[in-house]
N, CA, C and O atoms as CSV, one atom per row, in Angstrom:
chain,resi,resn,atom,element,x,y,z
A,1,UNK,N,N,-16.235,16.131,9.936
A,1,UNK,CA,C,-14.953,15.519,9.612
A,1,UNK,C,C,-15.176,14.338,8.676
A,1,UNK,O,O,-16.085,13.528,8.858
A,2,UNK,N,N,-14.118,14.258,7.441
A,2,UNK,CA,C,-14.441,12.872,6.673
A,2,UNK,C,C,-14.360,11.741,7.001
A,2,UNK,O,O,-13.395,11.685,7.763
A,3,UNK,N,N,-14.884,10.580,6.867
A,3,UNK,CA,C,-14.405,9.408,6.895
A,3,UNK,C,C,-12.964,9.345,6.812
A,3,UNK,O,O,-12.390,10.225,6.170
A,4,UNK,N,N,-12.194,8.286,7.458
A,4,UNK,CA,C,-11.229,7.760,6.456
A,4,UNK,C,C,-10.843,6.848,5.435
A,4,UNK,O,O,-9.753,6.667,4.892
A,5,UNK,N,N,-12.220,6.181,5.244
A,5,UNK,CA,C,-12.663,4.877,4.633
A,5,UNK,C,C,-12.893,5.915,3.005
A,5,UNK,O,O,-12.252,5.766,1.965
A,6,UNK,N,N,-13.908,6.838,3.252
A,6,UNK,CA,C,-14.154,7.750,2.456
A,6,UNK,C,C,-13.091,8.605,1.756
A,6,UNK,O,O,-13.083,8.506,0.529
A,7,UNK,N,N,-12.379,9.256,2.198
A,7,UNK,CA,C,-11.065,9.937,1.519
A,7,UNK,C,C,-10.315,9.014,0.892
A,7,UNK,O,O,-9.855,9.266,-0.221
A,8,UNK,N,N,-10.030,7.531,1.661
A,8,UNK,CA,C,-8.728,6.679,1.131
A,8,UNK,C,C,-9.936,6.827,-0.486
A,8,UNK,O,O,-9.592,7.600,-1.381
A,9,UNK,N,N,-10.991,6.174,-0.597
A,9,UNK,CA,C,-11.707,5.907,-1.480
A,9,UNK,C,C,-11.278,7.244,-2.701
A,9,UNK,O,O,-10.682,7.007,-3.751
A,10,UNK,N,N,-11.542,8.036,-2.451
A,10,UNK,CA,C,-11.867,9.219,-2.928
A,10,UNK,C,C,-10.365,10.072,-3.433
A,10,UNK,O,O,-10.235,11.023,-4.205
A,11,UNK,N,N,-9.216,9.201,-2.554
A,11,UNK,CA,C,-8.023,9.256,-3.233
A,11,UNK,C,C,-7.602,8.498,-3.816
A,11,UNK,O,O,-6.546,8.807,-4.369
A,12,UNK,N,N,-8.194,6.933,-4.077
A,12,UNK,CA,C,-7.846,6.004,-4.701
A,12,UNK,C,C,-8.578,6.358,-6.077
A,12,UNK,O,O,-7.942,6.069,-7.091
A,13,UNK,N,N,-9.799,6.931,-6.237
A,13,UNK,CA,C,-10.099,7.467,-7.344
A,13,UNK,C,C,-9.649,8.067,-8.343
A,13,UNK,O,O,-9.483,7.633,-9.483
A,14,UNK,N,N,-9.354,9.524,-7.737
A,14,UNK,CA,C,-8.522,10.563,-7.960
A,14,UNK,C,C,-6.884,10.026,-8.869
A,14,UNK,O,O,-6.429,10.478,-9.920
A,15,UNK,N,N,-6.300,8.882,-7.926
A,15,UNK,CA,C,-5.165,8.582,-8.626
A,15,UNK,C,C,-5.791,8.015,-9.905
A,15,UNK,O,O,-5.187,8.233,-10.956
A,16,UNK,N,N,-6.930,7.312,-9.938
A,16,UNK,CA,C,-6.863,5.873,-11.259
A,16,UNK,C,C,-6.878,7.081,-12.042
A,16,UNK,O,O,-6.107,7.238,-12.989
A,17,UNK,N,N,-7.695,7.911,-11.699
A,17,UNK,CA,C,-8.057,9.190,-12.995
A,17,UNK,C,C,-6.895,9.824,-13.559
A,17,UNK,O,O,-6.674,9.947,-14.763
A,18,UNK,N,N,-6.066,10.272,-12.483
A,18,UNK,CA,C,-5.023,10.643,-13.160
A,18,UNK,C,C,-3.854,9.922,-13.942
A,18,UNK,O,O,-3.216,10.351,-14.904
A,19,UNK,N,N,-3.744,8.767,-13.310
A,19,UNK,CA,C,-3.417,7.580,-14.269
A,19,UNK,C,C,-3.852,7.508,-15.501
A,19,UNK,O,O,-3.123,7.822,-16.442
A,20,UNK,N,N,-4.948,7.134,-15.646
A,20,UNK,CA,C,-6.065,6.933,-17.133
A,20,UNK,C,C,-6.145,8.224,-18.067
A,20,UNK,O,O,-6.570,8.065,-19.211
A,21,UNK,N,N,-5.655,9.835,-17.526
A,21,UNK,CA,C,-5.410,10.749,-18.573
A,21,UNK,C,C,-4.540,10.773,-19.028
A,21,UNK,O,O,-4.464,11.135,-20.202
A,22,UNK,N,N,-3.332,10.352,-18.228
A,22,UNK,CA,C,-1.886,10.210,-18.483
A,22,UNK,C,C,-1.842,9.185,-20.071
A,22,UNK,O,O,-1.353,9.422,-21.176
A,23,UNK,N,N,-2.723,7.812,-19.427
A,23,UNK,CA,C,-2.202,7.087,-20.531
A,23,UNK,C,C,-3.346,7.250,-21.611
A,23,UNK,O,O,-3.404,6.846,-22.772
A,24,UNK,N,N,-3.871,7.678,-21.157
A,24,UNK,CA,C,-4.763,8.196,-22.675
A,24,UNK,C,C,-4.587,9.104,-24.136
A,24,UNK,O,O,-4.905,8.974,-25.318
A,25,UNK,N,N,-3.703,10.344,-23.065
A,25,UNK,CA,C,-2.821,11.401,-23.721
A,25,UNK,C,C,-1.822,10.669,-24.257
A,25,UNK,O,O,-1.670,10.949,-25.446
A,26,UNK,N,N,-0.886,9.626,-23.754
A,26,UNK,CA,C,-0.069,9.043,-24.876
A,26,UNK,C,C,-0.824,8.157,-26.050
A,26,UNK,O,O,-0.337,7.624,-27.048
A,27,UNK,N,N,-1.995,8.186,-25.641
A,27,UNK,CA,C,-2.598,7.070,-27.026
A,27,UNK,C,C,-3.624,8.199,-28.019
A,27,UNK,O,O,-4.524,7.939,-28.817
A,28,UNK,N,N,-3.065,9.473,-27.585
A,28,UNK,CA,C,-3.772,10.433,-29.007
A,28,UNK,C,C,-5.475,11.259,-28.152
A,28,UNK,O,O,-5.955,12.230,-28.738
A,29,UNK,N,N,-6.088,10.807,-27.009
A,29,UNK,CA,C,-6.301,11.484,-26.967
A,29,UNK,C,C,-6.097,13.054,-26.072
A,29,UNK,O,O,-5.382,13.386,-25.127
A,30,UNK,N,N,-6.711,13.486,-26.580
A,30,UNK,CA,C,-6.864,15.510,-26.355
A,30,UNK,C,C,-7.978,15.863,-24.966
A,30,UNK,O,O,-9.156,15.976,-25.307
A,31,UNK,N,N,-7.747,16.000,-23.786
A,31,UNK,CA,C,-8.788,16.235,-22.540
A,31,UNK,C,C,-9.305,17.861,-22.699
A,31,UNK,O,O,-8.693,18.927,-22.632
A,32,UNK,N,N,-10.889,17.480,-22.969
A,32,UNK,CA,C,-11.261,18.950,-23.385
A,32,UNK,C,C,-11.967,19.524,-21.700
A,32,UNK,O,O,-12.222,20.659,-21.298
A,33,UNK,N,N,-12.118,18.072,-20.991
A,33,UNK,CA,C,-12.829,18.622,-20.217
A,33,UNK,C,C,-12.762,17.279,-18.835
A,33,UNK,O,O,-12.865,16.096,-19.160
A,34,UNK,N,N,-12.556,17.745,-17.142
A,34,UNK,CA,C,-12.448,16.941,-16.682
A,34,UNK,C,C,-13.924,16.729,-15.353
A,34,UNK,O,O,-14.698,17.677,-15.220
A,35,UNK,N,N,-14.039,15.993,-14.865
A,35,UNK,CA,C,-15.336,15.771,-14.000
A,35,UNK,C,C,-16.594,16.858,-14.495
A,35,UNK,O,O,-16.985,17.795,-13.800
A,36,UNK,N,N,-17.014,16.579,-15.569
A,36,UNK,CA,C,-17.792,17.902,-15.791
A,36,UNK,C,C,-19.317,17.242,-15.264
A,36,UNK,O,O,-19.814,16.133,-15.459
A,37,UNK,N,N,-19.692,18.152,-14.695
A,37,UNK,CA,C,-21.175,18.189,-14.117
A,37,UNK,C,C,-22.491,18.664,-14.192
A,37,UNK,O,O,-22.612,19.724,-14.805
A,38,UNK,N,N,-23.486,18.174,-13.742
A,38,UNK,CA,C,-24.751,18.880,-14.338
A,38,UNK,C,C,-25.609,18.464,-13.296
A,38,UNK,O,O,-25.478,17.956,-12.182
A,39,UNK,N,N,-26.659,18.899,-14.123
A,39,UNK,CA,C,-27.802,17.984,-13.099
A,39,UNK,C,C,-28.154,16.423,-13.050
A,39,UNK,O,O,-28.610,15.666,-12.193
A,40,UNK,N,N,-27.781,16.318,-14.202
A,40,UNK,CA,C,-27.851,14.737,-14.734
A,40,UNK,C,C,-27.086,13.747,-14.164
A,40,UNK,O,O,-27.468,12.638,-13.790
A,41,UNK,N,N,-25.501,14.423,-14.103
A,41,UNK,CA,C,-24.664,13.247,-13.423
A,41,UNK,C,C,-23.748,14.101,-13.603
A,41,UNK,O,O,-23.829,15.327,-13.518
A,42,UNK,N,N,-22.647,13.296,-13.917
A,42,UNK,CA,C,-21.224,13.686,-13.853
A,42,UNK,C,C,-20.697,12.806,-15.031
A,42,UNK,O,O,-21.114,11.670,-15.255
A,43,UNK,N,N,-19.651,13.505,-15.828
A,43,UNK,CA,C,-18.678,12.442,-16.930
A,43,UNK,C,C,-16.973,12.759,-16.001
A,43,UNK,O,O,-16.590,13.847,-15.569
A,44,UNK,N,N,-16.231,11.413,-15.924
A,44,UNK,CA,C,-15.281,11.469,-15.680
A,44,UNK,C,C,-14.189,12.963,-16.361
A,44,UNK,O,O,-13.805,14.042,-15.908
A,45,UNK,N,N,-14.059,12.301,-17.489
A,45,UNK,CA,C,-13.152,13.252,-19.003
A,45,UNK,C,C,-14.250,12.822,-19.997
A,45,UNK,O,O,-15.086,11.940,-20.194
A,46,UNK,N,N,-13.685,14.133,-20.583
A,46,UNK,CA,C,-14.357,14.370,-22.079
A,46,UNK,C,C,-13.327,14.663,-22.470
A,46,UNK,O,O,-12.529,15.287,-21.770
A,47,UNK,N,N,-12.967,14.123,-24.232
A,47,UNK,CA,C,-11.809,14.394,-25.049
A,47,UNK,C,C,-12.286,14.042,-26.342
A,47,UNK,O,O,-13.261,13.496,-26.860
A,48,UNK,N,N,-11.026,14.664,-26.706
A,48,UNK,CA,C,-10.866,14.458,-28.628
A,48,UNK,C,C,-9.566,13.321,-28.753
A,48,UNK,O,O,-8.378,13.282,-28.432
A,49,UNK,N,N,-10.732,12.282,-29.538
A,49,UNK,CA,C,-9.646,11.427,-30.143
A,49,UNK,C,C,-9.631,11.334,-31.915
A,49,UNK,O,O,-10.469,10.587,-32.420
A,50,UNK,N,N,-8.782,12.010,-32.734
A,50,UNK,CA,C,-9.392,12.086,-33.808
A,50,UNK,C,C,-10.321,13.034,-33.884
A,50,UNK,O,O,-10.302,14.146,-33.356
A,51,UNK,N,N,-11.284,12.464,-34.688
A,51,UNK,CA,C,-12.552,13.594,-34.679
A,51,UNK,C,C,-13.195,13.222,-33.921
A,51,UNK,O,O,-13.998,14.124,-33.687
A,52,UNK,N,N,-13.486,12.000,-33.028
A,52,UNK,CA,C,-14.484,12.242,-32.186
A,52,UNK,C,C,-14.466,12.806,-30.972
A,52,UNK,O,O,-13.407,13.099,-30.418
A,53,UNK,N,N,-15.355,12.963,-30.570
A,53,UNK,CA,C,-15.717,13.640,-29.453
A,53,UNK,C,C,-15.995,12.327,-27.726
A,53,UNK,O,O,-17.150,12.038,-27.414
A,54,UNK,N,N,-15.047,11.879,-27.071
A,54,UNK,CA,C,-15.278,10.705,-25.882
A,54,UNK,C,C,-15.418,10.751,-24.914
A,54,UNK,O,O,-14.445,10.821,-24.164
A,55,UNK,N,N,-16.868,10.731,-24.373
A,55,UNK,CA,C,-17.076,10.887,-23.047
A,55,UNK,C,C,-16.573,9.367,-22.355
A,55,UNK,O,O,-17.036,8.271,-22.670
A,56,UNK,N,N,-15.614,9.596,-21.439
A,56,UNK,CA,C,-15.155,8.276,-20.753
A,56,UNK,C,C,-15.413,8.189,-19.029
A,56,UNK,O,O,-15.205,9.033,-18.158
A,57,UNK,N,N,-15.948,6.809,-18.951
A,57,UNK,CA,C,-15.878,7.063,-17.488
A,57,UNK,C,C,-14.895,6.028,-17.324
A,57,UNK,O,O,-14.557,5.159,-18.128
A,58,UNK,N,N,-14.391,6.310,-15.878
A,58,UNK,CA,C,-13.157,5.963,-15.504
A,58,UNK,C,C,-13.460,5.145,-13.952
A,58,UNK,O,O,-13.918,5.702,-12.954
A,59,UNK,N,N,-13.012,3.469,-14.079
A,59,UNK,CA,C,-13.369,2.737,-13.063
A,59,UNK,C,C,-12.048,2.073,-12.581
A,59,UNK,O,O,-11.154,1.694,-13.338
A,60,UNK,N,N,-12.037,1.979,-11.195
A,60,UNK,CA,C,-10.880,1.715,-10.246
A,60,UNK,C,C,-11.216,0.874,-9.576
A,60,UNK,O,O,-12.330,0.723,-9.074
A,61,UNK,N,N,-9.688,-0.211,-9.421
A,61,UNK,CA,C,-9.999,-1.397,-8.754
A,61,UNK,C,C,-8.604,-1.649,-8.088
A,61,UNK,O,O,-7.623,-1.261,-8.722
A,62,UNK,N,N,-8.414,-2.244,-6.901
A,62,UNK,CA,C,-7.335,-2.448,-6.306
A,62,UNK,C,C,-7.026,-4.084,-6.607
A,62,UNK,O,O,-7.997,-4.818,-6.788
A,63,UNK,N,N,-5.722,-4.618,-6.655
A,63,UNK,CA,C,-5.124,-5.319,-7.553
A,63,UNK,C,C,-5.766,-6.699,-6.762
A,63,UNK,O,O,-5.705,-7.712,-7.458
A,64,UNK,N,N,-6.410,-6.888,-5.322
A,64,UNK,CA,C,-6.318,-7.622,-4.508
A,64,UNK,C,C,-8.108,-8.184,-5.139
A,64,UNK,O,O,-8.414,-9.375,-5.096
A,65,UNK,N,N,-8.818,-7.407,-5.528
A,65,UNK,CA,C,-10.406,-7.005,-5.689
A,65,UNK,C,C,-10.537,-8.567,-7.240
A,65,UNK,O,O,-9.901,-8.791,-8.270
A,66,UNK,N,N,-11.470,-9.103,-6.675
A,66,UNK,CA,C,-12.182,-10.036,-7.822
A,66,UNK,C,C,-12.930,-9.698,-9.027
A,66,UNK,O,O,-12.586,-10.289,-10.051
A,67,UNK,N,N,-13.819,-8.920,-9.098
A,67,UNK,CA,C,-14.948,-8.280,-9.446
A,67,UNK,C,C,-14.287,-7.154,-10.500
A,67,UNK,O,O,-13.670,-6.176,-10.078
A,68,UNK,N,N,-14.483,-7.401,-11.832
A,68,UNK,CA,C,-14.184,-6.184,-12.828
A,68,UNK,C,C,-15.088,-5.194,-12.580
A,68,UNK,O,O,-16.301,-5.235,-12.372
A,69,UNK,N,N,-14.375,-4.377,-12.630
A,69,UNK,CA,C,-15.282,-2.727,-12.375
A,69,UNK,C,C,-16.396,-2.345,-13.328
A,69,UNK,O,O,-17.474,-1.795,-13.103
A,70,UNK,N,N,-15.566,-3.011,-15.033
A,70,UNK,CA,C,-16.810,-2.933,-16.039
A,70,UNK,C,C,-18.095,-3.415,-15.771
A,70,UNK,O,O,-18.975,-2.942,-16.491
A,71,UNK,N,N,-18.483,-4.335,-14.820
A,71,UNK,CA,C,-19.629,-4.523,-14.563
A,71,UNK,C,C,-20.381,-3.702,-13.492
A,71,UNK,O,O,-21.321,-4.222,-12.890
A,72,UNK,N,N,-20.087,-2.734,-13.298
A,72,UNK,CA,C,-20.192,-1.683,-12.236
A,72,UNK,C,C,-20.988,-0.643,-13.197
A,72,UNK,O,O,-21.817,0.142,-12.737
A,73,UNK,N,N,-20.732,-0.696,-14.264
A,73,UNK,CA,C,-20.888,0.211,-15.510
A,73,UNK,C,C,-22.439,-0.111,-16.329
A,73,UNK,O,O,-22.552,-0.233,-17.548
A,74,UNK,N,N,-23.695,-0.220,-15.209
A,74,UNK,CA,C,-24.607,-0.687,-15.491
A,74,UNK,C,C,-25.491,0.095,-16.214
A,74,UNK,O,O,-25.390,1.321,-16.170
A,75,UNK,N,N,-26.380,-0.477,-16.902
A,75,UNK,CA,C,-27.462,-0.191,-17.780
A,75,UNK,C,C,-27.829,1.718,-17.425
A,75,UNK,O,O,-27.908,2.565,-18.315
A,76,UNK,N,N,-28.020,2.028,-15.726
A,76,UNK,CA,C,-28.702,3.078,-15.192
A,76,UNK,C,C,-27.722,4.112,-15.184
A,76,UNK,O,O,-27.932,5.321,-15.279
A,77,UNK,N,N,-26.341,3.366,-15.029
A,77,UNK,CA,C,-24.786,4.223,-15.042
A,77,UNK,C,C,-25.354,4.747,-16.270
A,77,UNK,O,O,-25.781,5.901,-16.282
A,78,UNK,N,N,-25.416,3.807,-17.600
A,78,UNK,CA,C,-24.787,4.552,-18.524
A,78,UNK,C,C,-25.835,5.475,-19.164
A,78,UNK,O,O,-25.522,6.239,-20.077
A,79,UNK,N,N,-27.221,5.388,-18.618
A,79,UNK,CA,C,-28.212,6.256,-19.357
A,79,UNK,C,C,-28.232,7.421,-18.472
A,79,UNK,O,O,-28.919,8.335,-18.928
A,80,UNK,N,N,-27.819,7.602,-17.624
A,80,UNK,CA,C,-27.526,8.793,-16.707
A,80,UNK,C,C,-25.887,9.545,-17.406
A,80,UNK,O,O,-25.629,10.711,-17.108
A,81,UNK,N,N,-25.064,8.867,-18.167
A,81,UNK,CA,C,-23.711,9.202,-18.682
A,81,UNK,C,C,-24.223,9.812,-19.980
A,81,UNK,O,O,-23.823,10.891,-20.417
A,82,UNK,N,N,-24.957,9.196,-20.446
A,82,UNK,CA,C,-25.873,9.544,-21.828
A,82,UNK,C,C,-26.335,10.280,-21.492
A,82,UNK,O,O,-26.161,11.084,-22.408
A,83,UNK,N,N,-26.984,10.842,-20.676
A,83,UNK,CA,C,-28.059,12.189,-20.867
A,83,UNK,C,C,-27.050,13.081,-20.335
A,83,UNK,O,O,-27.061,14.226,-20.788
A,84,UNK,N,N,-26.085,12.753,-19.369
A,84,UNK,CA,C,-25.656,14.122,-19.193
A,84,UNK,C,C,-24.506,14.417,-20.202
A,84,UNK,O,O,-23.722,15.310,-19.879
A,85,UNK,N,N,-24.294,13.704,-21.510
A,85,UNK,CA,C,-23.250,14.074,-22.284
A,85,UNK,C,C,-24.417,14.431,-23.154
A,85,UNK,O,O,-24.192,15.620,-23.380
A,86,UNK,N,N,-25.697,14.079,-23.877
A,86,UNK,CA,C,-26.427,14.991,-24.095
A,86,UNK,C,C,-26.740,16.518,-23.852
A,86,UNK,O,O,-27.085,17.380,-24.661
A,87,UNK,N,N,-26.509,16.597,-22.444
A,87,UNK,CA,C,-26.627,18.243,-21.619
A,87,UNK,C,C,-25.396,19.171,-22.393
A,87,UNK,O,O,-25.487,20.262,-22.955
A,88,UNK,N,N,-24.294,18.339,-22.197
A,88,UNK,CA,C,-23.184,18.763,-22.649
A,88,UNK,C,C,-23.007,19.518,-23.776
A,88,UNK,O,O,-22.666,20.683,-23.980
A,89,UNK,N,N,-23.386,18.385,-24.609
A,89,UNK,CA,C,-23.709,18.907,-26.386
A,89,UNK,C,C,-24.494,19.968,-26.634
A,89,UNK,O,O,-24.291,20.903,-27.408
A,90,UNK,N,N,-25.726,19.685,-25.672
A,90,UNK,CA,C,-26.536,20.898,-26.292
A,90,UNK,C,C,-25.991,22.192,-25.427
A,90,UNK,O,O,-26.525,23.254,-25.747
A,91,UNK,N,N,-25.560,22.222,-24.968
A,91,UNK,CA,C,-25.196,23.839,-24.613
A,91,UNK,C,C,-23.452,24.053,-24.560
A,91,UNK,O,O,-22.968,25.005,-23.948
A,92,UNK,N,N,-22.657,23.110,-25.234
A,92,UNK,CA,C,-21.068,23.806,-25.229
A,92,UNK,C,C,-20.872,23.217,-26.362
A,92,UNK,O,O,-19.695,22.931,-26.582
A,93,UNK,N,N,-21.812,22.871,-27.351
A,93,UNK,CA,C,-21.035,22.721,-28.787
A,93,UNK,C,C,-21.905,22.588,-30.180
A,93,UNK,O,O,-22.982,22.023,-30.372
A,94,UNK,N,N,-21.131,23.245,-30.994
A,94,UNK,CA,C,-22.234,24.260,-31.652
A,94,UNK,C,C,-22.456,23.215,-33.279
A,94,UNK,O,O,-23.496,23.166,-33.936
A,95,UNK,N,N,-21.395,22.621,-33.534
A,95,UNK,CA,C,-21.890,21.532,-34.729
A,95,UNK,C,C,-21.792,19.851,-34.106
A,95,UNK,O,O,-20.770,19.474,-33.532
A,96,UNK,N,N,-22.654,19.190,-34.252
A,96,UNK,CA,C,-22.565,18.200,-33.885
A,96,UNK,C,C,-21.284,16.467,-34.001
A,96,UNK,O,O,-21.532,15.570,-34.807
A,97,UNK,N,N,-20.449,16.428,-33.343
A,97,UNK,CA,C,-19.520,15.350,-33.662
A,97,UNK,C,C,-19.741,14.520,-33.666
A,97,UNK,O,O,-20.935,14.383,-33.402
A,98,UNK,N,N,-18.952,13.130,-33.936
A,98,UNK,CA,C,-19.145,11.927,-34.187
A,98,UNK,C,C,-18.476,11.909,-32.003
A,98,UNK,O,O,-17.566,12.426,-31.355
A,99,UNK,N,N,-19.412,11.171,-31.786
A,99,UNK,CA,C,-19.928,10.788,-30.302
A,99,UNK,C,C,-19.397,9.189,-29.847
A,99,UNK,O,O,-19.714,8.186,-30.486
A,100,UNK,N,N,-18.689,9.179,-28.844
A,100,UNK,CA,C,-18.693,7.742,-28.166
A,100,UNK,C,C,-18.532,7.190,-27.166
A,100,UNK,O,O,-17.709,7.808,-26.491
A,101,UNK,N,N,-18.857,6.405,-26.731
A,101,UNK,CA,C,-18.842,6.670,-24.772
A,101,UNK,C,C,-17.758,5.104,-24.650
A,101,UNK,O,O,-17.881,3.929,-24.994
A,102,UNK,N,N,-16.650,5.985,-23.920
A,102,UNK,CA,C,-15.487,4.295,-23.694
A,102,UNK,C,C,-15.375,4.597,-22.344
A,102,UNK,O,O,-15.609,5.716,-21.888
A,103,UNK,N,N,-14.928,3.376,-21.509
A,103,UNK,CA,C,-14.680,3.326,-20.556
A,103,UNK,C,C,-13.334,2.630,-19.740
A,103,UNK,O,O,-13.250,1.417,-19.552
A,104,UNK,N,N,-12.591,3.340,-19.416
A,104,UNK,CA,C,-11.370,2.994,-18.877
A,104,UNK,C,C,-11.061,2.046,-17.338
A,104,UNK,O,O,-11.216,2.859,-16.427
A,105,UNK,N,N,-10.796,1.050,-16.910
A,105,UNK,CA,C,-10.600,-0.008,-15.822
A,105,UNK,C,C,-8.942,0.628,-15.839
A,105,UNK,O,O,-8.125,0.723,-16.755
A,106,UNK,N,N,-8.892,0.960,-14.539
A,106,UNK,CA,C,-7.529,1.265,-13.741
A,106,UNK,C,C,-7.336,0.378,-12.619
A,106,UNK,O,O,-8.033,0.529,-11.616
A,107,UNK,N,N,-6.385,-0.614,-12.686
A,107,UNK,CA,C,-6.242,-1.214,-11.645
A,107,UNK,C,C,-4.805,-0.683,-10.985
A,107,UNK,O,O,-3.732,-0.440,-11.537
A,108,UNK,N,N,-5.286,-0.583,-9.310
A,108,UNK,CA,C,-3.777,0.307,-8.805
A,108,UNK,C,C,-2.845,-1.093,-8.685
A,108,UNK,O,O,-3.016,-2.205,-9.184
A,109,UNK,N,N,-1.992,-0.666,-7.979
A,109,UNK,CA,C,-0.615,-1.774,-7.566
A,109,UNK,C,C,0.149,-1.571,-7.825
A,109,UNK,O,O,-0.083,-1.285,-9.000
A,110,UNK,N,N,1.020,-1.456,-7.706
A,110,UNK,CA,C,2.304,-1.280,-7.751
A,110,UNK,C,C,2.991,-0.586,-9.011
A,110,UNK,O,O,3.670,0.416,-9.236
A,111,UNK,N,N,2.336,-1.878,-9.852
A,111,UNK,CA,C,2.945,-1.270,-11.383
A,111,UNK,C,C,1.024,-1.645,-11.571
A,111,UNK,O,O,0.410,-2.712,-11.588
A,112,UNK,N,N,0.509,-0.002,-11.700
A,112,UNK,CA,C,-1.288,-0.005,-12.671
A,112,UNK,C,C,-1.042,-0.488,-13.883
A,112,UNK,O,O,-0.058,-0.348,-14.609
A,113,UNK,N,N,-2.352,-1.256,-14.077
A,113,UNK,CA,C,-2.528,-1.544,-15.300
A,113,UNK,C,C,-4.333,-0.825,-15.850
A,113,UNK,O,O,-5.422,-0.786,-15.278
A,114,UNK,N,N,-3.840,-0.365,-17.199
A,114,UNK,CA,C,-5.001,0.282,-17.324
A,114,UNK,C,C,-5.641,-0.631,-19.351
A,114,UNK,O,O,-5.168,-0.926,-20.449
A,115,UNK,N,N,-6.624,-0.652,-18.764
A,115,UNK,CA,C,-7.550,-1.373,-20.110
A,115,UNK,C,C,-8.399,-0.496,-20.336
A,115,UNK,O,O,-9.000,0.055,-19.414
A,116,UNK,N,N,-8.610,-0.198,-21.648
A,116,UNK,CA,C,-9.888,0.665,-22.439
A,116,UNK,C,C,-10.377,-0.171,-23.824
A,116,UNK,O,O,-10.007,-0.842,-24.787
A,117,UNK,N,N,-11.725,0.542,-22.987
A,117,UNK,CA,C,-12.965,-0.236,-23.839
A,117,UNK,C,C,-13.258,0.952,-24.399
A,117,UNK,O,O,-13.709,1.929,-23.802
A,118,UNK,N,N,-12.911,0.842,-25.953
A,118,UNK,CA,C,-13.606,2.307,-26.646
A,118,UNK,C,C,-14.698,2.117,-27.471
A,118,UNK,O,O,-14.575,1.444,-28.495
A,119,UNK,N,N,-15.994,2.736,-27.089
A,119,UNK,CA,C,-17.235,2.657,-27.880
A,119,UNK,C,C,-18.007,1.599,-27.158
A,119,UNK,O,O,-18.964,1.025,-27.678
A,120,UNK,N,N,-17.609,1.371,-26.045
A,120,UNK,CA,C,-18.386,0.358,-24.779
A,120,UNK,C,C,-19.769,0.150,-24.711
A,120,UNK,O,O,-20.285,-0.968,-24.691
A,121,UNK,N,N,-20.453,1.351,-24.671
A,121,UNK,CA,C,-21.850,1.562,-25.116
A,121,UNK,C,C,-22.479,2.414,-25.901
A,121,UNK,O,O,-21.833,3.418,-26.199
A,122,UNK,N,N,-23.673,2.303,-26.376
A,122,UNK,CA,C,-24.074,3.729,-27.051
A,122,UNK,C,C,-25.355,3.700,-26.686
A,122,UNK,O,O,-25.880,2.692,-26.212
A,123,UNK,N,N,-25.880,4.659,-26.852
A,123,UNK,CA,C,-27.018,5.533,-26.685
A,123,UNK,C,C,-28.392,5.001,-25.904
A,123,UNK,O,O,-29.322,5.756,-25.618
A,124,UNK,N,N,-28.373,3.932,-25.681
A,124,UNK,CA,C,-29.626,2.940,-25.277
A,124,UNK,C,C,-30.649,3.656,-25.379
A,124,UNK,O,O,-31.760,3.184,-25.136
């Protein structure tokens, strides 16, 4: 049986995400692909904005919480986000795009507020 500490978590997720495609899709981009997985890790969404190609991960914070989530988004996060959007490339896409890794802060409450950092990191 699950936690309930665990599910609330795991539904508080679930919403920021769906939040953060919502408002992403009104700002142009295109979701080619959602929690995609590997051995490497996991990418939240993958999309087309323009021509590029944006692997985004997507961080959630409840309105009460001190601590920005972007710092959650550490050095080991993102070379594990990097290799598995590497995995990605090399086996589901056949000419290479212009590449960028942003990261979206969803804070819930009442009325969410959502901030994006586009091109947050690259390649380390």
């Amino acid at each position: 049986m699950a936690e309930p500490e665990r599910d609330n978590t795991r539904a508080r997720g679930l919403a920021a995400e769906n939040i953060a495609v919502r408002h992403l899709q009104t700002h142009g981009y295109r979701v080619v692909a959602r929690n995609f997985a590997c051995k490497f890790g996991e990418i939240d969404l993958i999309a087309r904005h323009g021509d590029d190609l944006v692997f985004v991960e997507i961080r959630s914070r409840h309105n009460r919480e001190a601590v920005d989530p972007i710092y959650s988004v550490d050095l080991r996060k993102r070379k594990k986000i990097v290799k598995t959007a590497q995995f990605y490339l090399s086996t589901r896409v056949r000419q290479m795009p212009i590449c960028r890794f942003d990261v979206v802060i969803v804070t819930l409450g009442d009325y969410p507020e959502v901030r994006v950092f586009p091109n947050a990191f690259g390649q380390e």
